[in-house]
N, C-alpha and C positions, 0 to 999 in steps of 0.2 A: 690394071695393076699386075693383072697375071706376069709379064714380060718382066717385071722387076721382081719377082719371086725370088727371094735370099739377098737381097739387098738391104742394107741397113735405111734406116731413118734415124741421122744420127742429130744430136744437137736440138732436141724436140722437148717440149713440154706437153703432160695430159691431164687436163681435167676434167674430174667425175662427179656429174652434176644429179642434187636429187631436190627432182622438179626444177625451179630457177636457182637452187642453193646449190654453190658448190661444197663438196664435202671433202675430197681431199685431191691434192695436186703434188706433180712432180715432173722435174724435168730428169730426163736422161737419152736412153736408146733402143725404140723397137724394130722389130725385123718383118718385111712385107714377107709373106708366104706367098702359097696359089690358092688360098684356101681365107687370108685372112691377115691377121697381125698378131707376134709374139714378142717375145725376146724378154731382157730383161724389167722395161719399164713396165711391160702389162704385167708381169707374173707381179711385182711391188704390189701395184694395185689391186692384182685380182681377187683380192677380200672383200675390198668395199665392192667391186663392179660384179663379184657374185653375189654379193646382198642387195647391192641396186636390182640385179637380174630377177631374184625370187622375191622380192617384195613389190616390181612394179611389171615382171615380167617385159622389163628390157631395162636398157641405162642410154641416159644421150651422156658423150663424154665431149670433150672441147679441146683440138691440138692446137695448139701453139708453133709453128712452123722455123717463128724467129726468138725463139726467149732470151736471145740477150739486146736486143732491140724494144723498147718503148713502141708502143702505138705512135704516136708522134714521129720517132723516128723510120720506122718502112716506109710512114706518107712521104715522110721529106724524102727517101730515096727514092721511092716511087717517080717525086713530081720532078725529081733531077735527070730521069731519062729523058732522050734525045729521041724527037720525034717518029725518026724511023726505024728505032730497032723493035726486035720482035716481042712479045710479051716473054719468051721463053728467055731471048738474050735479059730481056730487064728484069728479070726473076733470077738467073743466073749472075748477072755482072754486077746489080744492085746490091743482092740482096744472097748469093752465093746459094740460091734453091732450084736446084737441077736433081734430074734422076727419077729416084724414090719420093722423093718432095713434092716436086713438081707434079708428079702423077697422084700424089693423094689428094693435093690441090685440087685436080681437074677432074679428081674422080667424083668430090664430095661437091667441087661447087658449082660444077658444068661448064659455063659460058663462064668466063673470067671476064670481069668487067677492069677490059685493057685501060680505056679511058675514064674511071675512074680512082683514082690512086684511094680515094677516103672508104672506097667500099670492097677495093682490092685487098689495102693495108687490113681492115677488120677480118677479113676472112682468115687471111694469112694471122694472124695473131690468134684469133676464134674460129677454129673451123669444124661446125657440130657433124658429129656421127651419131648414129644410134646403133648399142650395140643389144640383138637379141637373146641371144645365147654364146653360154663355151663350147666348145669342141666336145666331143665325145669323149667320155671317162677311159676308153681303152687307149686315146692319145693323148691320153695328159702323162705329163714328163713327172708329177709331183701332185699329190693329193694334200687335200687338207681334213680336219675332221679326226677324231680317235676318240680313247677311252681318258675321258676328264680328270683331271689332276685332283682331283679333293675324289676321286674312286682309289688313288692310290696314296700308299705309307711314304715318307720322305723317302727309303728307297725301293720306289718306284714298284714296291710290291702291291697284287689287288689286295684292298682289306678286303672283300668277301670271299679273295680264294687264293688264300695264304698260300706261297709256296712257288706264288705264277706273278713274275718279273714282267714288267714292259719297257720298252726303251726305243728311240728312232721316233719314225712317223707312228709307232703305233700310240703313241701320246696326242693329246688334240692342241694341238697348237701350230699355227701359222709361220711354215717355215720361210726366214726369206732366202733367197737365192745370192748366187756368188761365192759359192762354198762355206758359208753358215749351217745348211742342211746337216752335211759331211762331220762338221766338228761339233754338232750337238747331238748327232747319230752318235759318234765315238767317246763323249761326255757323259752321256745318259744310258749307256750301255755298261758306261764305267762304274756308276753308281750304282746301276742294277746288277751288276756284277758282283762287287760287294756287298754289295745287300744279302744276294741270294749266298755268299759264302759265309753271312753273319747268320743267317737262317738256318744253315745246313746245320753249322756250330750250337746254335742252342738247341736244334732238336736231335743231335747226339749221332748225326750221321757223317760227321768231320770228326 
């Protein structure tokens, strides 16, 4: 996978499974590294898949390679290839999964079982990883975790130490990605702003 490092995986669904139940799913777009998988669809998830991680000390999660194909349908494309082309052309011309794809395919499922279309189609539709751990906290782009909202006043002051505003990530809540972070940094900063100017005012220092 290393060789497709910055490559997208576009067009994908993931589900995170706990034990045989699945718990939440989503299709969208992650990014192979050299190191692993990011981008937008894991950060989505990565609440539940850090709760899977510290409650079972790992997560099996389940890609989806084709999500806007039915099970049904990959077979039929599957059984409509021509004898002699290559599993990569019938993966590519079939079924439009070349690249980044392809390579996660072959990294998770080993031997592609060319001449079965019923047991290729499932892979490709369900194809488990198990994931152990996050990266290390000095590479993470975005934390989650802070000081809980019922510890502060509507704005955003601590009740045990009047006078000390929070605002941004320093609140405990789950930001998601896509520039949402950004405009509830600039929200919540705004309220705490005000705040702390309604504060200064009734203790006689405005």
């Amino acid at each position: 996978m290393q060789r497709h490092a910055g490559v997208p995986l576009k067009s994908v669904c993931l589900t995170v499974l706990d034990g045989q139940r699945a718990v939440a799913a989503r299709k969208g777009e992650a990014l192979v590294t050299a190191y692993g998988l990011e981008g937008s669809l894991i950060y989505a998830l990565s609440a539940v898949l850090r709760e899977q991680v510290a409650r079972n000390g790992g997560v099996e999660v389940h890609w989806d390679l084709s999500p806007d194909r039915t099970l049904a349908e990959v077979e039929r494309a599957l059984r409509g290839a021509r004898a002699g082309d290559s599993i990569s052309n019938v993966l590519r011309k079939r079924l439009h999964i070349s690249g980044a794809k392809a390579a996660l395919l072959r990294e998770l499922c080993g031997d592609l079982p060319r001449h079965d279309p019923v047991a290729l189609a499932a892979a490709i539709k369900c194809l488990p990883q198990r994931l152990l751990q996050p990266r290390p906290l000095d590479e993470a782009i975005s934390t989650a975790g802070g000081i809980h909202l019922d510890a502060l006043t509507e704005n955003l002051m601590l009740k045990q130490h009047p006078g000390i505003f929070c605002a941004g990530e320093m609140l405990d809540w789950e930001a998601p990605t896509g520039g949402y972070l950004l405009n509830a940094c600039l929200a919540s900063g705004r309220v705490a702003g005000q705040g702390a100017v309604a504060y200064l005012r009734r203790q006689g220092a405005l």
